[in-house]
C-alpha positions as semicolon CSV with decimal commas, in nm:
position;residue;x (nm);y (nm);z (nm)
1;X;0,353;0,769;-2,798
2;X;0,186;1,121;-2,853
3;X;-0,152;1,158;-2,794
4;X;-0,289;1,181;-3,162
5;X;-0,100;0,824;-3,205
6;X;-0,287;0,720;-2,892
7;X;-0,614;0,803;-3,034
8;X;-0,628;0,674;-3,357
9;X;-0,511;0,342;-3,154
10;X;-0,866;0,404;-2,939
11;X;-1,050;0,440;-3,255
12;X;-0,913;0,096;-3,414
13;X;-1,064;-0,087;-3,088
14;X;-1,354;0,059;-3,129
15;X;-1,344;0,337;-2,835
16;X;-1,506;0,627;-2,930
17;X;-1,764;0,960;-2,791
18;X;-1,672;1,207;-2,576
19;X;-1,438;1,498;-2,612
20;X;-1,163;1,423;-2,284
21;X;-1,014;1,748;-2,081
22;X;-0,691;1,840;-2,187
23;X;-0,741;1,618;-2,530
24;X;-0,797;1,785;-2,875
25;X;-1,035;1,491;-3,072
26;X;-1,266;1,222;-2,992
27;X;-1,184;0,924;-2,749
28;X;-1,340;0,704;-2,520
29;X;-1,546;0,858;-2,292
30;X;-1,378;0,729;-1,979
31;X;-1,423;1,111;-1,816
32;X;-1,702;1,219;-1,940
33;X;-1,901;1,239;-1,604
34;X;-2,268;1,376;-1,583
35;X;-2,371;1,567;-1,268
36;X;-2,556;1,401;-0,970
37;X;-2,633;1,511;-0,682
38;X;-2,526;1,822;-0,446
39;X;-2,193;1,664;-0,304
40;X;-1,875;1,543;-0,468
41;X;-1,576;1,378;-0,271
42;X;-1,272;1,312;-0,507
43;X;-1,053;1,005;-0,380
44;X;-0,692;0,861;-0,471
45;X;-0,481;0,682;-0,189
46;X;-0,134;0,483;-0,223
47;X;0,028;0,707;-0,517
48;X;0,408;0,579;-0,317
49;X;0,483;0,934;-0,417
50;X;0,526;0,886;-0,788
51;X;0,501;1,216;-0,909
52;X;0,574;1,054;-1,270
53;X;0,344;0,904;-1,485
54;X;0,439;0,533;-1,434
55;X;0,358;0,173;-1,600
56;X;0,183;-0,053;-1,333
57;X;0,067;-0,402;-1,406
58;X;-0,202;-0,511;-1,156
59;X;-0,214;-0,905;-1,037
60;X;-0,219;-1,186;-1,236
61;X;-0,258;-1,378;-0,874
62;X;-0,459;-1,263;-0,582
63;X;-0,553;-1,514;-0,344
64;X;-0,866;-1,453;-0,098
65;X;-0,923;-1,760;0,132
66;X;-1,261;-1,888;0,305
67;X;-1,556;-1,703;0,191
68;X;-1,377;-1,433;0,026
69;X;-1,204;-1,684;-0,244
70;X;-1,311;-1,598;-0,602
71;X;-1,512;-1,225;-0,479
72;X;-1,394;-0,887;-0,452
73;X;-1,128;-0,766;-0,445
74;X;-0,964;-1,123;-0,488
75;X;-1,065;-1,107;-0,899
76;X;-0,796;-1,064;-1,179
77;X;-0,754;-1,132;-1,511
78;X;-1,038;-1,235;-1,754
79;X;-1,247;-1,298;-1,417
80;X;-1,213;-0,943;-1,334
81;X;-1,312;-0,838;-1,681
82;X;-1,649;-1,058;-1,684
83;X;-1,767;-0,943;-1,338
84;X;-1,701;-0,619;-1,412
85;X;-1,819;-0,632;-1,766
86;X;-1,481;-0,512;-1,933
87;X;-1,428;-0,563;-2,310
88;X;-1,064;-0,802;-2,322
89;X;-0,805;-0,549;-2,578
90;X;-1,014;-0,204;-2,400
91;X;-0,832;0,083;-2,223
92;X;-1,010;-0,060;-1,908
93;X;-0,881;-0,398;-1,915
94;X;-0,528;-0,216;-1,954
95;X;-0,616;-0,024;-1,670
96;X;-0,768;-0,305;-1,386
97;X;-0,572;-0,640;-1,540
98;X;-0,250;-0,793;-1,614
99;X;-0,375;-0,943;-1,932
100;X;-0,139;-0,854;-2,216
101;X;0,020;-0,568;-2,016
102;X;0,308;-0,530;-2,222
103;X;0,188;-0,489;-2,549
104;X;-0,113;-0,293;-2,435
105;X;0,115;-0,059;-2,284
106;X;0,256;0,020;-2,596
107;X;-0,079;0,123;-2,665
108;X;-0,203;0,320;-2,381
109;X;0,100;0,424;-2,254
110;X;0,205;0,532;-1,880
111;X;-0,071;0,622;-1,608
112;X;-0,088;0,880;-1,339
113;X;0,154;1,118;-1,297
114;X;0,072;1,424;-1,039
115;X;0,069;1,682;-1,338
116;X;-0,206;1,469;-1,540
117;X;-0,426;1,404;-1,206
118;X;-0,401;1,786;-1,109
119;X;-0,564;1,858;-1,460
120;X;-0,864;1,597;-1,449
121;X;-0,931;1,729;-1,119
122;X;-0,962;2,086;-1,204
123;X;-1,178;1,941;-1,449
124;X;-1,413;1,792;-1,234
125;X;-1,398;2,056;-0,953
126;X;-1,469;2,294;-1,200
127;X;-1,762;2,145;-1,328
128;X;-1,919;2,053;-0,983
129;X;-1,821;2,415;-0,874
130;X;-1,522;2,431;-0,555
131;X;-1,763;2,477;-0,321
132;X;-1,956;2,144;-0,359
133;X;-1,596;1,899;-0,390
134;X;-1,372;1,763;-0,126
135;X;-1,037;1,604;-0,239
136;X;-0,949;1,283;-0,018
137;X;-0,603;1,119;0,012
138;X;-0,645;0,793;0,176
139;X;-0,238;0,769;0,247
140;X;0,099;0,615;0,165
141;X;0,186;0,988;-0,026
142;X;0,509;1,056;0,132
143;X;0,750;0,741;0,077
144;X;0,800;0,552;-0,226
145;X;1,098;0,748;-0,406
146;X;1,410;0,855;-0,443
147;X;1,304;1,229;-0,360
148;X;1,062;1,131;-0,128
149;X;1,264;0,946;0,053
150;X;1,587;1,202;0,022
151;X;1,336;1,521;0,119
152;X;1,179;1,295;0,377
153;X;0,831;1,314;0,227
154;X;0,816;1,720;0,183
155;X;0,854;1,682;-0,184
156;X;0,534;1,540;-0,231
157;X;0,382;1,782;0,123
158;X;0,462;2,075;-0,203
159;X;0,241;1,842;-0,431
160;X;-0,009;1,780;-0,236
161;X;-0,066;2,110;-0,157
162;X;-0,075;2,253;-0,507
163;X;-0,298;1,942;-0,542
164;X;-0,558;2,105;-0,332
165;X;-0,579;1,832;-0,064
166;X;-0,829;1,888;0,165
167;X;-0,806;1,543;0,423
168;X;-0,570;1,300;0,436
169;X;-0,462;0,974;0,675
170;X;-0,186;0,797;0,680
171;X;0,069;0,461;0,709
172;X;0,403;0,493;0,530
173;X;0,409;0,859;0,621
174;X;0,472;0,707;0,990
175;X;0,804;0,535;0,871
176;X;1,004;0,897;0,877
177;X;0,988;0,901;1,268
178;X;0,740;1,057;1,480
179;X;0,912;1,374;1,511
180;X;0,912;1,410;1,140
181;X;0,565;1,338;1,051
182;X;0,426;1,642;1,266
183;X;0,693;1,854;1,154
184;X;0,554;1,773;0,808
185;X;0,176;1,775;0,923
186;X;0,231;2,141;1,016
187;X;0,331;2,205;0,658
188;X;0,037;2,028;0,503
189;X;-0,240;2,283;0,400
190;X;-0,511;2,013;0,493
191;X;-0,605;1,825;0,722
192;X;-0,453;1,507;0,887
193;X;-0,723;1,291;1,046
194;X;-0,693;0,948;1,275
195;X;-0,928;0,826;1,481
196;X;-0,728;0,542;1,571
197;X;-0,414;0,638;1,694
198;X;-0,337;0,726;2,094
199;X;-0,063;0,819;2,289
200;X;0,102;0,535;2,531
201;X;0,027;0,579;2,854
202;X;0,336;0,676;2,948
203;X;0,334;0,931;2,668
204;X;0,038;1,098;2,799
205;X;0,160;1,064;3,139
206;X;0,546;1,190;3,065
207;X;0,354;1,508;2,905
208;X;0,059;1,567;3,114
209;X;-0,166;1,597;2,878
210;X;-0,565;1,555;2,919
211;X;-0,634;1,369;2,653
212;X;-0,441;1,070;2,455
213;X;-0,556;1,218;2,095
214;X;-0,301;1,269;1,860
215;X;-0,467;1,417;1,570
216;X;-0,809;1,503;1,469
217;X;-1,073;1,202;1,460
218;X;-1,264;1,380;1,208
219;X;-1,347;1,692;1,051
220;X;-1,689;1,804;0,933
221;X;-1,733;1,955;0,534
222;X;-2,065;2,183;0,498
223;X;-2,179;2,201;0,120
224;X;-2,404;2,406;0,007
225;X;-2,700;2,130;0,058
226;X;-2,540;1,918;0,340
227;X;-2,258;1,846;0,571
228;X;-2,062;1,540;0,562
229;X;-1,824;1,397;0,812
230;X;-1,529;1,214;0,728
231;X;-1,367;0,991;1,025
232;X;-0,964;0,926;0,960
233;X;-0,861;0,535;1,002
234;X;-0,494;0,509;0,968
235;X;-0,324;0,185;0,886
236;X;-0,393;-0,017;1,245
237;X;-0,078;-0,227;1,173
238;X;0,189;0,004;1,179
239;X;0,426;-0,077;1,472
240;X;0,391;-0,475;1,329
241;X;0,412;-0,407;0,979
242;X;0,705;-0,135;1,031
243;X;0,929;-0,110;1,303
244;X;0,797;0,030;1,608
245;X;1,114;0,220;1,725
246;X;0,995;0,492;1,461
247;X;0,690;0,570;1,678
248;X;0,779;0,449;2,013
249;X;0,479;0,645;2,182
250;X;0,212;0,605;1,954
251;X;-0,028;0,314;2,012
252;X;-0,233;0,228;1,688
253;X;-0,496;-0,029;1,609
254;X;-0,879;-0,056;1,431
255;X;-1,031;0,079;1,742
256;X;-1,379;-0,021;1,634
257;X;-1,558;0,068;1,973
258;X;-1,353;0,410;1,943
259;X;-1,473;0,469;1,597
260;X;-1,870;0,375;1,723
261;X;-1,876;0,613;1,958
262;X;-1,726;0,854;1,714
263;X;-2,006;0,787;1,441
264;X;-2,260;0,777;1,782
265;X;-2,149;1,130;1,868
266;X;-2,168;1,272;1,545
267;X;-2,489;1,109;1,463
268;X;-2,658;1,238;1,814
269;X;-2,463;1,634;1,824
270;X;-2,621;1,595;1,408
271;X;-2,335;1,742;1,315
272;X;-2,380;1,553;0,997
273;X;-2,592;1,423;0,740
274;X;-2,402;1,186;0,584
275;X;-2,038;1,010;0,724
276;X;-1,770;0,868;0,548
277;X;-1,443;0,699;0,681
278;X;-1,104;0,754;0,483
279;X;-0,957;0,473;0,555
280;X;-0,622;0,285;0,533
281;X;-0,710;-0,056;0,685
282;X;-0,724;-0,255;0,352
283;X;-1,033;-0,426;0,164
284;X;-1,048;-0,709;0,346
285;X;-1,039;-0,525;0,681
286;X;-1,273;-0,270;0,540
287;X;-1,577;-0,530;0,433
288;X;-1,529;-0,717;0,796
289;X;-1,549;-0,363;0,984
290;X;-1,842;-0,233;0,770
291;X;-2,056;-0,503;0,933
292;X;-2,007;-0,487;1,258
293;X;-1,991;-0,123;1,289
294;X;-2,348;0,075;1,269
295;X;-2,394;0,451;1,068
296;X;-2,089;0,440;0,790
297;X;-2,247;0,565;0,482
298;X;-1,922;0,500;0,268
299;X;-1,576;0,319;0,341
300;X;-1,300;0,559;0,087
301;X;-1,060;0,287;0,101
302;X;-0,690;0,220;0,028
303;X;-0,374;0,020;0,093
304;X;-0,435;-0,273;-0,017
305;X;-0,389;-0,147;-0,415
306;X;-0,774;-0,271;-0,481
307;X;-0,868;-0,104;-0,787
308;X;-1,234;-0,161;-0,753
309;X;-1,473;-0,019;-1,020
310;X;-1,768;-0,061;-0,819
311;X;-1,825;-0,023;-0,462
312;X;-1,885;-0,280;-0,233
313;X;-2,249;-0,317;-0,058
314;X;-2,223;-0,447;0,312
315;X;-2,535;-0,459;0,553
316;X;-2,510;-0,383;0,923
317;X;-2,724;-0,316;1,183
318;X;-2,766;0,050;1,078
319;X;-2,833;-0,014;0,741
320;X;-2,576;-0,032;0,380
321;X;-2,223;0,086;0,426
322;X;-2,071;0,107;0,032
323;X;-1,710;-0,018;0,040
324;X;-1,428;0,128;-0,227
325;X;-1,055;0,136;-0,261
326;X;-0,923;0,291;-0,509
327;X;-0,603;0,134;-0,599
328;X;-0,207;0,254;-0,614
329;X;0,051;0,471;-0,780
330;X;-0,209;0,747;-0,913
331;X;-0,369;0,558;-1,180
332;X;-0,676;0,631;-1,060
333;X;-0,939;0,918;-0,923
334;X;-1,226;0,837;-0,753
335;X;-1,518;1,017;-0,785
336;X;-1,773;0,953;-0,555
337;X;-2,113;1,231;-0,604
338;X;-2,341;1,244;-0,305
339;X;-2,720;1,273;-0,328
340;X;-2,755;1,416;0,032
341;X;-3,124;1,554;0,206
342;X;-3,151;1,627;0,611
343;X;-3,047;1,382;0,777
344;X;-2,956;1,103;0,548
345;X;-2,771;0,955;0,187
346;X;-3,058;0,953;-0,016
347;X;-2,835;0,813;-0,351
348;X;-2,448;0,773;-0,460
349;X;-2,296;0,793;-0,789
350;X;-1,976;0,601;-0,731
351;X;-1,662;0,619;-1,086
352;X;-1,285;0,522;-1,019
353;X;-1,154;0,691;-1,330
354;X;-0,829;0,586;-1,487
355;X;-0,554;0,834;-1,551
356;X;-0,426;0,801;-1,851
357;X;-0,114;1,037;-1,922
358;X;-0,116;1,024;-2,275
359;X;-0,521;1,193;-2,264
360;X;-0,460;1,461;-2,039
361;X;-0,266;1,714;-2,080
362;X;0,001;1,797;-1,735
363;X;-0,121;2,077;-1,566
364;X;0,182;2,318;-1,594
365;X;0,195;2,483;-1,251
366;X;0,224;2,084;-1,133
367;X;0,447;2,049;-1,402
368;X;0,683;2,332;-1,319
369;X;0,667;2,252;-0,960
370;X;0,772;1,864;-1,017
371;X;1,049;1,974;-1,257
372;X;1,221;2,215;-1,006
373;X;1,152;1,931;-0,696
374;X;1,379;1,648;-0,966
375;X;1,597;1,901;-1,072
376;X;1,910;1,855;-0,815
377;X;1,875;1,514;-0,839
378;X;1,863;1,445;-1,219
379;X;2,210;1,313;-1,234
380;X;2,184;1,086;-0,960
381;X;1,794;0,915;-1,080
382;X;1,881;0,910;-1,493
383;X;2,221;0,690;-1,384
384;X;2,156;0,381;-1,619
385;X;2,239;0,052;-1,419
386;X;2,136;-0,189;-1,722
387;X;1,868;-0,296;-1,952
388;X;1,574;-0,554;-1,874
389;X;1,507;-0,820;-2,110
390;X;1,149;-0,921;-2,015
391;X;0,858;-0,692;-1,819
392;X;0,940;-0,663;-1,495
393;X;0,669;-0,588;-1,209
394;X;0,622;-0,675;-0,850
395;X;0,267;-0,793;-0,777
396;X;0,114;-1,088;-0,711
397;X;0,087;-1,304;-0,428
398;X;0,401;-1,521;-0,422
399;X;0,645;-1,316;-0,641
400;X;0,709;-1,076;-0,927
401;X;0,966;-1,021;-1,117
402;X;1,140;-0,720;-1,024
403;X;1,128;-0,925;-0,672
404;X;1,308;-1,200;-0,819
405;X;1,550;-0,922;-0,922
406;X;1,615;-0,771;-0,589
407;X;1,624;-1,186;-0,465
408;X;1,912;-1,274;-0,745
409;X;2,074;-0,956;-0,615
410;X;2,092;-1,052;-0,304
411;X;2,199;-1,385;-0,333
412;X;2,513;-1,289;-0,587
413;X;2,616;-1,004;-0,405
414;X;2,611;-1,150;-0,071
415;X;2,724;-1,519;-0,150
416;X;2,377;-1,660;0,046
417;X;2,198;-1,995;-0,020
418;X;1,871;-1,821;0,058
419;X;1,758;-1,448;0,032
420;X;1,444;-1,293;0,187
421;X;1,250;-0,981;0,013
422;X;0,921;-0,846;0,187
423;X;0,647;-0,850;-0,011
424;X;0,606;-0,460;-0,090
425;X;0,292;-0,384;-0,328
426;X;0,437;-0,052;-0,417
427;X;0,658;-0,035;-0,736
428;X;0,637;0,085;-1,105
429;X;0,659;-0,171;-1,361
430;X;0,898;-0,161;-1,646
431;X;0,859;-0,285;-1,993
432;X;1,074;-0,499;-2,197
433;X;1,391;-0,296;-2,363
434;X;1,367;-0,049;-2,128
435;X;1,684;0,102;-1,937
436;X;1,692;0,032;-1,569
437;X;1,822;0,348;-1,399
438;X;1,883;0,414;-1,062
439;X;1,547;0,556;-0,996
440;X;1,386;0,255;-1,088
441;X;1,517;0,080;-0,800
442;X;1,461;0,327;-0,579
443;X;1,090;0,284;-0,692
444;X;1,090;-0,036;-0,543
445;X;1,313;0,021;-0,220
446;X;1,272;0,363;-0,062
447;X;1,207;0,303;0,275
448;X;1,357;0,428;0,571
449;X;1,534;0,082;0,717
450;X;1,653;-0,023;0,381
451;X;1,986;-0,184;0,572
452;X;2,086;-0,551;0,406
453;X;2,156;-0,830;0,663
454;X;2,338;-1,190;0,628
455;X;2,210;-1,462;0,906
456;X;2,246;-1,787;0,961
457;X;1,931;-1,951;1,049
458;X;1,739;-2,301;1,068
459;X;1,513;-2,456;0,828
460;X;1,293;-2,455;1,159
461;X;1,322;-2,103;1,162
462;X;1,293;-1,988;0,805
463;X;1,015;-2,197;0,766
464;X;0,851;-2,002;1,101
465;X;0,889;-1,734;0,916
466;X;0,737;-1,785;0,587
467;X;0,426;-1,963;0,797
468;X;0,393;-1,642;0,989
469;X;0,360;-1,410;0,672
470;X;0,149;-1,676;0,510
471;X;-0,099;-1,625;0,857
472;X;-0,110;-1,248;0,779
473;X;-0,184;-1,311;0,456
474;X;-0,433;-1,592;0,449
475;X;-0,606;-1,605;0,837
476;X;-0,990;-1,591;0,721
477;X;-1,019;-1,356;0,979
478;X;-0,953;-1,035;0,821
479;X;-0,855;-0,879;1,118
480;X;-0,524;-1,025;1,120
481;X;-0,448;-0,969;0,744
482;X;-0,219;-0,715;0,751
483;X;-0,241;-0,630;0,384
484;X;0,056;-0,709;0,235
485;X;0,178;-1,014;-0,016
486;X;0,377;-1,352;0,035
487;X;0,798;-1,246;0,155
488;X;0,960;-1,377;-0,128
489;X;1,202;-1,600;-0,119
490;X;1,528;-1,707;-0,374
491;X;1,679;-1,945;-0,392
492;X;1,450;-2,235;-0,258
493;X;1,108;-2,324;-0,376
494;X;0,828;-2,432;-0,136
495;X;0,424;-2,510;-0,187
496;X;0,196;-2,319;0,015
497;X;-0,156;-2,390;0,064
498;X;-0,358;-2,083;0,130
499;X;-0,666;-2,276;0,262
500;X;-0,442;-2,471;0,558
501;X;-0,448;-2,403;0,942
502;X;-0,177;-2,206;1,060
503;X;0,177;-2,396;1,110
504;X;0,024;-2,601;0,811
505;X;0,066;-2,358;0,497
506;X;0,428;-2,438;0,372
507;X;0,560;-2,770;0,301
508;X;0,781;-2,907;0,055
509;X;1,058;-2,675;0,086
510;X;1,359;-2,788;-0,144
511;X;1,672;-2,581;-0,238
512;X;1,675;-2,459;-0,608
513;X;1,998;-2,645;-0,674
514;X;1,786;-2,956;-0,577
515;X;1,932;-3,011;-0,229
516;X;1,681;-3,099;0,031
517;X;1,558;-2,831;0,294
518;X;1,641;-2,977;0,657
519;X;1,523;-2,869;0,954
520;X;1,747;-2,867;1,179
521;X;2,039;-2,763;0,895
522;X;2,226;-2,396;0,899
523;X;2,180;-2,213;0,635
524;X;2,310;-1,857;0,501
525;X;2,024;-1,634;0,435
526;X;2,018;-1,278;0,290
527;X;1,751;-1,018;0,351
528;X;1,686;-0,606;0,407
529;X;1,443;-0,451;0,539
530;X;1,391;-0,579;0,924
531;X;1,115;-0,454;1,140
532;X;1,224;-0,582;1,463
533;X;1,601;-0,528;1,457
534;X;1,870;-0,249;1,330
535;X;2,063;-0,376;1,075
536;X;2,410;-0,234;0,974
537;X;2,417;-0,350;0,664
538;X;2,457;-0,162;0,290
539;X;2,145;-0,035;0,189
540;X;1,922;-0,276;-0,067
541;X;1,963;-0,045;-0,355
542;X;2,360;-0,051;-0,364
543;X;2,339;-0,382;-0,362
544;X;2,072;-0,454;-0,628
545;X;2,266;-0,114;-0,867
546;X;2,601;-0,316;-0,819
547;X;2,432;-0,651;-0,906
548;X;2,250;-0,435;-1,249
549;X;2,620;-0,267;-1,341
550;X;2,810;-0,647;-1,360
551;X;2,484;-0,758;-1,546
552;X;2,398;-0,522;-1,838
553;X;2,107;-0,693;-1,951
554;X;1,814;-0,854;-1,716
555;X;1,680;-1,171;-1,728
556;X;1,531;-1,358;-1,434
């Protein structure tokens, strides 16, 4: 759809006002954003380096449990639209909801896209004036494609840096090796903060080194009318969540008492006025943390794909820390304008704008730059593998559809009763009649242990298995959600119930041919992507392209 097209479909809904950057016409408003304050700090976190404008359809299911069930960020659909006060049919319920994604995304079109976010923020940063912005990304930048994977992450090092990233933290970036990501850190313009990561002991001892700091805690910004200090929290799962041979001498975690006496310091040297922490712990981790720690002004969150319009109020001890995230796969710039005076926050003007490709125009240095990065590769992403019937999108809480994909792969191609998928929240959607190419799988499995496995294992033990995900995902103690959704599973269907103790979640597991699920019975089970051991397996995405080719046409 061309942008005129796109227009006239905003004027029949009744969207009208503003002129947008990069748009010849009238439209909807959505960046028209007056000037507060004497700070601005631009924020967008978990683009899975999609460079491309993409479709993503956000959760139709997303379960919070305990006092979190039914609040955000665990709102979707018409829910999210009423607390939010989003018109049902309007580019913003497009944007935040599942709720007729398909044919809405006929009218919208794709979202994101590095060329169409470089052009809305040169908009804004030339409107605030250079001097008084600050451009945040909150992590999971390098991994996520084909090229990111293949140029292990320095494709998107190039984009970031013609972005005009100033900080950035990190989680997926980790998955390349040690080695690799401070070979890559040296080439990053910016700079890469974490509080919460150390050196092993035996690290620090092996290099006799003074100090067990691995990268800057924070780094201090001085506008014009204040300073502000931003404090990096990487993700403090990593060597659980992703295997820990890739960063045998790092030692993560939240590091809360590290991070007070961080704030503490900064607060007594005043080497700020107002402090922020870009963070990749997750919303749910993020709310629990803002309470018990004292002196956050603002929580720039990310990797748990929250699109939140509004931020989050939470009261501590040292007064109102605002929590955000600002959801996945570019769709969406933050913009967060500070109202700073000595010493303090006085006010906050918080926006998470969506991107829309088809109202701004691609920058064309980004442009030009993405073109030559896809260029030697063209052959190998455009490969068509077959054509999907229905929409297919990955998430929820218990399973999408492209996961039931890479499941029915799995199961065909490897002859298995059972197959296991992790439950990834990164991966463009695609619409029905679309051609799946190669690159659309890679979308959904570019990782760096992508090796496919065939065990035998116990009822006893798969079900171990699914209970311990369902922990991570639904202990009411935040602090051991890792962030992720449910491992999907083919061939078998179970009931889980979210608000059960642990060892309690899953029960009626039964076969999907209608066999019973046994305990104590063998069965063959296919999965990809383990944490704890080295697979030798072919990787997911041969498997799941040979599985397309014998198909033709998709429906699961």
């Amino acid at each position: 759809m061309n942008r005129r097209h796109f227009l006239q479909c905003l004027a029949l809904l009744g969207l009208s006002s503003r002129a947008l950057p990069g748009c010849s016409g009238r439209s909807a408003g959505l960046y028209d954003l007056p000037e507060f304050g004497n700070a601005t700090l631009l924020h967008f976190t978990d683009c899975h380096a999609q460079l491309l404008p993409v479709y993503f359809r956000e959760p139709a299911v997303n379960i919070g449990v305990g006092k979190n069930r039914g609040r955000p960020p665990y709102l979707t659909g018409q829910q999210f639209l009423d607390f939010y006060g989003f018109k049902p049919g309007s580019a913003e319920a497009y944007a935040f909801t599942h709720l007729g994604f398909a044919e809405a995304a006929s009218v919208y079109g794709k979202m994101g896209g590095f060329a169409h976010l470089s052009t809305l923020i040169k908009q804004i940063r030339q409107s605030r004036g250079y001097e008084n912005t600050l451009l945040l990304d909150g992590g999971d930048n390098w991994q996520g494609s084909a090229t990111a994977l293949w140029t292990k992450g320095q494709d998107m090092l190039e984009a970031s840096n013609l972005l005009g990233v100033d900080i950035m933290t990190g989680h997926w970036e980790f998955t390349y090796g040690s080695r690799q990501v401070l070979d890559n850190i040296a080439r990053f313009r910016g700079e890469f903060i974490a509080q919460n990561i150390t050196l092993t002991e035996e690290a620090q001892f092996a290099g006799d080194t003074e100090t067990d700091a691995l990268f800057k805690p924070y780094v201090i910004k001085a506008f014009k009318q204040g300073r502000v200090a931003v404090i990096g929290q990487a993700f403090p799962y990593t060597p659980i969540a992703n295997p820990m041979r890739l960063t045998p001498d790092w030692q993560f975690g939240i590091q809360e008492q590290r991070l007070q006496q961080t704030i503490d310091h900064i607060k007594t040297s005043h080497e700020a006025d107002v402090i922020v922490l870009l963070s990749h712990n997750g919303t749910p981790v993020d709310l629990k943390l803002a309470s018990r720690v004292s002196g956050l002004d603002v929580i720039l969150g990310g990797h748990t794909h929250d699109a939140l319009p509004k931020p989050i109020p939470v009261k501590s001890a040292g007064g109102t820390t605002w929590v955000t995230n600002a959801g996945s796969h570019g769709k969406f710039l933050a913009v967060l304008d500070l109202d700073i005076e000595p010493g303090r926050l006085r006010e906050l003007r918080y926006r998470l704008l969506p991107v829309f490709s088809n109202l701004l125009a691609p920058d064309q240095d980004m442009q030009a730059l993405i073109e030559t990065i896809r260029q030697p590769y063209l052959k190998q992403l455009q490969r068509p593998l077959a054509v999907t019937d229905e929409l297919l999108y990955r998430r929820d809480t218990f399973n999408g559809t492209f996961d039931q994909l890479i499941l029915d792969a799995q199961l065909a191609v490897n002859d298995a009763q059972i197959a296991l998928s992790p439950g990834f929240r990164w991966g463009a959607s695609l619409l029905p009649g679309q051609t799946i190419t190669f690159e659309d799988v890679m979308n959904q499995t570019a990782i760096t242990y992508p090796e496919t496995y065939v065990r035998t294992m116990t009822g006893r033990e798969l079900k171990a298995v699914m209970e311990d995900v369902a922990d991570n995902l639904f202990n009411k103690d935040p602090y051991y959600q890792q962030g992720g959704d449910m491992v999907r599973v083919g061939g078998m269907a179970f009931v889980c119930d979210p608000e059960a103790e642990f060892g309690r979640r899953i029960s009626r597991m039964r076969l999907s041919n209608g066999d019973s699920f046994e305990a104590d019975k063998p069965y063959k089970v296919a999965g990809w992507a383990s944490v704890r051991q080295v697979d030798t397996g072919r990787p997911i995405w041969d498997v799941v392209a040979d599985y397309l080719l014998d198909r033709k046409t998709v429906r699961v």
